[in-house]
C-alpha positions in Angstrom: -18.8 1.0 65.8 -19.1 -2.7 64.0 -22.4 -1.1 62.1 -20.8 2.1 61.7 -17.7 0.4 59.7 -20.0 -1.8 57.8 -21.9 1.1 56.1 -18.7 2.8 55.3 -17.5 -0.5 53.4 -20.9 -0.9 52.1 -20.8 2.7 50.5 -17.0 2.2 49.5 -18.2 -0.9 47.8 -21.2 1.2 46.4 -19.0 3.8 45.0 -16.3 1.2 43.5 -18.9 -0.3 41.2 -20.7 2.7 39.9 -17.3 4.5 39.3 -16.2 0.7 37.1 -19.9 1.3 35.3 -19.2 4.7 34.3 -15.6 3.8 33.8 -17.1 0.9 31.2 -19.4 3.2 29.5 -17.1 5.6 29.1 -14.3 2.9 27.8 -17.5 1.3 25.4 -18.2 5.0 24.3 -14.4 5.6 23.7 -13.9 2.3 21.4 -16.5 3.2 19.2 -15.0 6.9 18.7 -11.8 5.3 17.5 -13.5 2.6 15.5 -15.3 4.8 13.3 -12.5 7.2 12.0 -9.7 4.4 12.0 -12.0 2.0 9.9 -12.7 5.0 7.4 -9.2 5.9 7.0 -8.2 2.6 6.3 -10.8 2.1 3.3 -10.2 6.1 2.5 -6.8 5.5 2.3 -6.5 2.0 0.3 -8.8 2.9 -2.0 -6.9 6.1 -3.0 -3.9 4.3 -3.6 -5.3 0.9 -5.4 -7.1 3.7 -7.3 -3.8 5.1 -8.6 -2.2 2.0 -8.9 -5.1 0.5 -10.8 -4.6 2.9 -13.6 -1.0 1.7 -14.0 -1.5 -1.9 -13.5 -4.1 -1.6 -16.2 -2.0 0.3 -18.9 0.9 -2.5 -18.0 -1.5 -5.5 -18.4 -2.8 -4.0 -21.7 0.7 -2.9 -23.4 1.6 -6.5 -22.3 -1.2 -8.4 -24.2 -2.4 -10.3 -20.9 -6.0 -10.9 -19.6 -7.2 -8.1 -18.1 -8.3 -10.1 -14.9 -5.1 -10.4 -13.8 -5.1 -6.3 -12.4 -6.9 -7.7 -9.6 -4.6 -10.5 -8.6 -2.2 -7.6 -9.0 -3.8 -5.7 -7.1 -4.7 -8.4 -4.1 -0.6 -8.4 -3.8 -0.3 -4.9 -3.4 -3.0 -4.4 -0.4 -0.2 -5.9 2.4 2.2 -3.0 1.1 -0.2 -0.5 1.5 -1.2 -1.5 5.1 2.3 -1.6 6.1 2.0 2.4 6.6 -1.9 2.4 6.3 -2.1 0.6 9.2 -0.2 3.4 11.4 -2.0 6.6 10.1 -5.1 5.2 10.6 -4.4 4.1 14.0 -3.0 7.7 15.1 -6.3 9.4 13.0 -8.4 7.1 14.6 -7.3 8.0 17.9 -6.4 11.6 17.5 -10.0 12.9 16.1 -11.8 11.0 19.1 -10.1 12.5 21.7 -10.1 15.8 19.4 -13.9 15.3 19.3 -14.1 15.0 22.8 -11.9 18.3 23.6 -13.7 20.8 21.3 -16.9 19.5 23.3 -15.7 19.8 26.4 -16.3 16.2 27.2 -12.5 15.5 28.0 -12.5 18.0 30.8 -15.5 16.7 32.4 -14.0 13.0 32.1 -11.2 14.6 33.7 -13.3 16.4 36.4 -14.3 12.9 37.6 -10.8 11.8 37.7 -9.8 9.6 34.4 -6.9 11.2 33.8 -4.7 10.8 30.2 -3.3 7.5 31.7 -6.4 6.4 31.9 -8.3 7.4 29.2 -5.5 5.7 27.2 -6.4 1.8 27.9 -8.9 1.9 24.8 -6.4 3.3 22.6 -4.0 0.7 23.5 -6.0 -2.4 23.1 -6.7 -1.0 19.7 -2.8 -0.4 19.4 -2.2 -4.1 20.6 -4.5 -5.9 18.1 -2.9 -3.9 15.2 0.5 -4.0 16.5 -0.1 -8.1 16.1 -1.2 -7.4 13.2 0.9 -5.1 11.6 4.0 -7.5 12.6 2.0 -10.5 10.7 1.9 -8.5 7.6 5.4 -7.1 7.8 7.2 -10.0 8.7 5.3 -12.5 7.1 2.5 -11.5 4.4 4.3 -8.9 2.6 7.4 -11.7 1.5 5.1 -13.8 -0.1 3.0 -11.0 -2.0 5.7 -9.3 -2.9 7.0 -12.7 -4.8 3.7 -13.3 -5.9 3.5 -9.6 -7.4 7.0 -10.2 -9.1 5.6 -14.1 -10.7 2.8 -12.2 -11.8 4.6 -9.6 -13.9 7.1 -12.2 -14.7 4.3 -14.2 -16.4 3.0 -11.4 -18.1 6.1 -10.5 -20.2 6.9 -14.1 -21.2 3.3 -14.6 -22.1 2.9 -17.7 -19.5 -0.9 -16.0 -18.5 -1.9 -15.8 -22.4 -1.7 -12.9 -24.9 -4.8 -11.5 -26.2 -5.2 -11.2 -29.6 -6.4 -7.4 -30.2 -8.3 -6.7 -33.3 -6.8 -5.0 -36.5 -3.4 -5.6 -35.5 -0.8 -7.7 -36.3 0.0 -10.5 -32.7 2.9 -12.6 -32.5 2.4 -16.3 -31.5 5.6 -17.0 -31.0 9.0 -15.8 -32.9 7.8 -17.4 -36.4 4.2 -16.8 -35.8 1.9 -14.1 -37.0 -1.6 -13.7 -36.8 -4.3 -10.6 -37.0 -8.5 -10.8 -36.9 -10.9 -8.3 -38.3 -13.8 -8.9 -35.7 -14.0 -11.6 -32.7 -16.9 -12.3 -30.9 -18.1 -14.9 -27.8 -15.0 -13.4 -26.0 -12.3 -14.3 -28.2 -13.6 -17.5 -29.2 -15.1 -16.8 -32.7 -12.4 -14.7 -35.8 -13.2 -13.5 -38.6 -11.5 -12.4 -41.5 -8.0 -14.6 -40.0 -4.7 -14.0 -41.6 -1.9 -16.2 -40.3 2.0 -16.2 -41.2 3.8 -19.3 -40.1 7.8 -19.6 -41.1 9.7 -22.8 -40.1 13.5 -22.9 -39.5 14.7 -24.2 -42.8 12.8 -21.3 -44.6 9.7 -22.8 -45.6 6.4 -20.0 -45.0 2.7 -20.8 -44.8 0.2 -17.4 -45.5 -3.2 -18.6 -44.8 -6.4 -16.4 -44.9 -10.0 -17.9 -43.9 -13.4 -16.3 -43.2 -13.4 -17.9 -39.8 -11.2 -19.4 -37.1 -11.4 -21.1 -33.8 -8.7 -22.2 -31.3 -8.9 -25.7 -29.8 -6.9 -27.3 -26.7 -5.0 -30.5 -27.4 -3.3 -33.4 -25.6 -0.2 -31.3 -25.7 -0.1 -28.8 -23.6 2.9 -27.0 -25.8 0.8 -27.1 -28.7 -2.7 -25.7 -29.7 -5.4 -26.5 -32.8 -6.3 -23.3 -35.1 -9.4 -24.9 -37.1 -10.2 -22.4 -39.8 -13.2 -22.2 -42.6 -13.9 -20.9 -46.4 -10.2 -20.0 -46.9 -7.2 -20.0 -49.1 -3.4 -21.5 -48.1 -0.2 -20.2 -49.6 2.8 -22.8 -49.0 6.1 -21.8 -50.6 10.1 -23.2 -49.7 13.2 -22.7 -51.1 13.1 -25.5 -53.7 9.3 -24.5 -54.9 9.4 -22.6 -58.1 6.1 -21.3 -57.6 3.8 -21.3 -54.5 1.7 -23.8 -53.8 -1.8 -22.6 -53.2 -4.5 -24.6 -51.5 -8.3 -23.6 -51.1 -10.5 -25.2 -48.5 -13.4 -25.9 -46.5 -12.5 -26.7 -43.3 -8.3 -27.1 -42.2 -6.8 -28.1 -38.6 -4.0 -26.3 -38.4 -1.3 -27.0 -35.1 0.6 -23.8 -33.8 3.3 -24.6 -31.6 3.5 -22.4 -28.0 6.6 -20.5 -27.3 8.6 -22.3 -24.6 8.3 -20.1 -21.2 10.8 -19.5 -19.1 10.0 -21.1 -15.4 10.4 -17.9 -12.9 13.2 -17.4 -9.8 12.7 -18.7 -6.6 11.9 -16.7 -4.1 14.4 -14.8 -1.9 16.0 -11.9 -4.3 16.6 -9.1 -2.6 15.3 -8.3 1.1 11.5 -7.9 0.5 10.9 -11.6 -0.5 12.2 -12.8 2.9 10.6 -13.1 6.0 11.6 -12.1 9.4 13.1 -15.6 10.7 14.6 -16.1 6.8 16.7 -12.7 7.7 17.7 -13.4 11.0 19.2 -16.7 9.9 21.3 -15.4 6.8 22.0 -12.2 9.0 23.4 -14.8 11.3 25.3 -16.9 8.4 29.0 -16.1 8.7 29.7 -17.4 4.7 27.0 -14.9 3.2 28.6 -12.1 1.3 29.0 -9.0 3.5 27.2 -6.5 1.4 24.5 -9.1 1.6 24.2 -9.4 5.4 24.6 -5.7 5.3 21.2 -5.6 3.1 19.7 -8.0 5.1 20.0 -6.5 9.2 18.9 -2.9 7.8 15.9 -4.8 6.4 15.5 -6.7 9.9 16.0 -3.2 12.2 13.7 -1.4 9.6 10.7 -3.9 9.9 11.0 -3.9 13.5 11.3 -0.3 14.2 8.7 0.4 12.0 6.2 -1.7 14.0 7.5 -1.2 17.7 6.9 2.8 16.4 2.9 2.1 16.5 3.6 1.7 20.3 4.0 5.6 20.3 1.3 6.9 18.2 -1.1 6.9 21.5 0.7 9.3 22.6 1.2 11.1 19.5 -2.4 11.1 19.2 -3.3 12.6 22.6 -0.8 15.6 22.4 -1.6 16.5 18.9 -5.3 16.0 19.6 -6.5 18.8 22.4 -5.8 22.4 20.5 -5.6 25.3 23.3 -8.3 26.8 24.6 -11.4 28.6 22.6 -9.3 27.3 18.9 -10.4 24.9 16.9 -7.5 24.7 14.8 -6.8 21.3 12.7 -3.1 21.9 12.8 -2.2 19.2 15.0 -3.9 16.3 12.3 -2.0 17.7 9.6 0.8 17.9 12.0 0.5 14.4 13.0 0.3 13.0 9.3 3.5 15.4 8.5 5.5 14.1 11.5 4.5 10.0 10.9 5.2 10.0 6.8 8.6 12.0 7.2 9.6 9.6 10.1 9.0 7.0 7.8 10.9 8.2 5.2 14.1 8.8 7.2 13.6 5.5 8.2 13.9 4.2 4.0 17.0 6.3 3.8 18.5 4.7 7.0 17.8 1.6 5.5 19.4 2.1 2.7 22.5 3.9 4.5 23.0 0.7 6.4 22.6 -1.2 3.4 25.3 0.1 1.6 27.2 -0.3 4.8 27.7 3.2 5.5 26.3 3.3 8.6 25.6 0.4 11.1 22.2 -0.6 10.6 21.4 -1.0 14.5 22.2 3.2 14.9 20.7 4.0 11.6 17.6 3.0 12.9 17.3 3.1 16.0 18.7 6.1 17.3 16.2 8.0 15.0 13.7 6.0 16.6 14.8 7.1 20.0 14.7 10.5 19.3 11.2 10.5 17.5 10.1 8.8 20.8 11.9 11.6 23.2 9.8 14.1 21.4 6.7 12.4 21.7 6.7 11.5 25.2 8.1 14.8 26.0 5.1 16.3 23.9 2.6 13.7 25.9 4.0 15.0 29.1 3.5 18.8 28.8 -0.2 18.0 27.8 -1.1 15.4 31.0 1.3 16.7 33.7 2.1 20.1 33.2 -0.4 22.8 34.4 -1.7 24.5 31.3 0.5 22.7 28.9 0.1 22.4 24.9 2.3 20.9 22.9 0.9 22.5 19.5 0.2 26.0 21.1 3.4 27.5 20.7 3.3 25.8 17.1 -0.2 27.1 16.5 1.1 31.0 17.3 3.8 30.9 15.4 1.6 29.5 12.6 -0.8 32.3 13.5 2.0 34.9 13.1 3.7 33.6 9.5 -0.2 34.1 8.1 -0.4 37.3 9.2 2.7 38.5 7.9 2.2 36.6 4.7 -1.2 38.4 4.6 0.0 41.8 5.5 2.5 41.1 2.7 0.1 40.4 0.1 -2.2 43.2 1.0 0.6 45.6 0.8 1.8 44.4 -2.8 -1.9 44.6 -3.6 -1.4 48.6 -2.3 1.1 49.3 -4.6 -0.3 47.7 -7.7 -3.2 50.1 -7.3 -1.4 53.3 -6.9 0.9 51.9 -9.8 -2.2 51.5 -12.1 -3.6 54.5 -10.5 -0.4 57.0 -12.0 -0.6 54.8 -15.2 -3.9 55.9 -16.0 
């Protein structure tokens, strides 16, 4: 009986750990299904819009007159915006083309056969969720502020002229309110001018019209004030008590140009994007802050937070969208999926700014949408695991099948009468 018992435990045991190995492979297999599509989404996607917003940033830095290598410092500040909702799709993309791999090759209901169920199958997909929840909180609550500020300082610079105007060729650049200059060539990057004109009018009156072959700007010990040296040129100097102008020729002349003063930018902390989570709890909490402004501030708090505790759901978002009924192959449930997470997020926007305007309390703006979106989504994760037969996107998927039809039935009938029309025309 003693032996008997031992080689029923021993095959138990047996059993145990080739059921964790497959389990393993299986969760090892899994991870690298989500990896590939969630990674490629995540470049697809930033790329697309730094694309876009390259074009922009480029016309703006150019119609500004400011280095052209500042578009990628501009653009470095824009990347945590863009993950703030990249991060989410590619998550539920990631998730929902592995497991819609593994339906349309039948692999999920042998997984199932074996007995992983949904439950499960779902541990991958929510370590993945996990990591990016983390760090999806990091960028909202704390990254994003200080880009955004940075973004802002960077534009800010750019129309006061703190980051340097360039000096575009053939036309007329102002140094200044009383300065004036324009070049016919430049070469070594802006270093070397030829054919240099350059206006200069003081306060009392007095102007200074000087043209030279070439020019070159030096630094000096004050930082407000930089060195034009010219060469092979003619100076014009002319006041109000001059009866005639007072013309110079020369070699070589130093002239000094005095920089326009700049004004220092803000501090950070206008608005509600520039603050960080703990900066909005504690003037959310600060009884002598305006009301409008603690208004602002909680439906920026509840929308952050919403926004990241919603990631918790796309699993399950995922996993109902991703099987399509039997023998169809239909993609309706990713464009579904895309459809349902971008227009939840921008219900979310309005509710913010409904509970910023203190038309609504922030705390049911939010989150009652929030509860709903997640009633909907377990209920849609349900029929799929637990009922018999269930799909979520089936009933959605006939009635899509039905509206093409008739839409093609309509068509092909107006196509009908067109022909006999042309037919008793001719």
């Amino acid at each position: 009986m003693h032996a008997r018992s031992s080689k029923l435990a021993a095959k138990m045991w047996s059993w145990s750990v080739e059921k964790l190995s497959v389990a393993t492979q299986i969760d090892r297999y899994l991870a690298k299904l989500i990896f590939v599509p969630l990674m490629g989404t995540l470049i697809l996607a930033a790329m697309l819009l730094l694309l876009e917003k390259m074009l922009r940033l480029f016309d703006f830095v150019v119609s500004e007159g400011g280095p052209v290598n500042v578009v990628w410092r501009l653009l470095a500040n824009t990347i945590p915006q863009y993950l703030g909702l990249g991060i989410p799709i590619g998550l539920l993309l990631g998730i929902l083309l592995a497991f819609r791999r593994l339906a349309l090759s039948s692999e999920l209901d042998s997984l199932r056969a074996i007995g992983l169920g949904y439950g499960r199958l779902l541990r991958v997909p929510y370590i993945y969720t996990g990591v990016l929840l983390g760090l999806n909180l990091m960028i909202v609550g704390f990254i994003q502020p200080y880009s955004e500020y940075a973004y802002e300082g960077l534009e800010f610079d750019l129309r006061s002229g703190a980051l340097g105007a360039s000096i575009r060729v053939g036309e007329f650049t102002s140094l200044g309110r009383r300065t004036t200059l324009r070049v016919e060539r430049s070469e070594d990057g802006g270093t070397d001018l030829h054919g240099v004109f350059l206006r200069v009018e003081s306060r009392d009156g007095k102007t200074l019209a000087v043209t030279a072959d070439r020019g070159t700007f030096l630094a000096t010990d004050d930082p407000n004030t930089i060195l034009l040296r010219l060469a092979n040129g003619r100076l014009v100097h002319d006041a109000p008590g001059y009866r005639t102008p007072r013309v110079l020729s020369f070699v070589r002349h130093d002239l000094p140009i005095s920089l326009p003063a700049i004004d220092q930018f803000r501090g950070r902390g206008n608005g509600t994007e520039e603050l960080t989570l703990p900066e909005l709890v504690r003037i959310a909490r600060n009884q002598a802050a305006p009301q409008d402004r603690r208004n602002a501030i909680r439906a920026n708090f509840h929308f952050r937070i919403v926004e990241v505790v919603m990631i918790l759901l796309l699993p399950l978002l995922a996993v109902a969208l991703a099987v399509p009924p039997k023998r169809s192959t239909s993609g309706l449930g990713i464009f579904l999926a895309i459809v349902m997470v971008v227009t939840y997020h921008k219900v979310n926007q309005y509710a913010e700014e409904m509970g910023a305007l203190g038309r609504m309390d922030p705390l049911i703006a939010l989150w009652v949408p929030f509860l709903l979106f997640a009633a909907l989504i377990v209920w849609m994760y349900w029929t799929l695991a637990q009922k018999p037969g269930g799909q979520p996107i089936g009933a959605l998927e006939r009635a899509f099948g039905k509206a093409a039809g008739l839409i093609g039935r309509i068509v092909r009938r107006g196509r009908g009468i067109r022909r006999i029309g042309d037919a008793r025309t001719a």
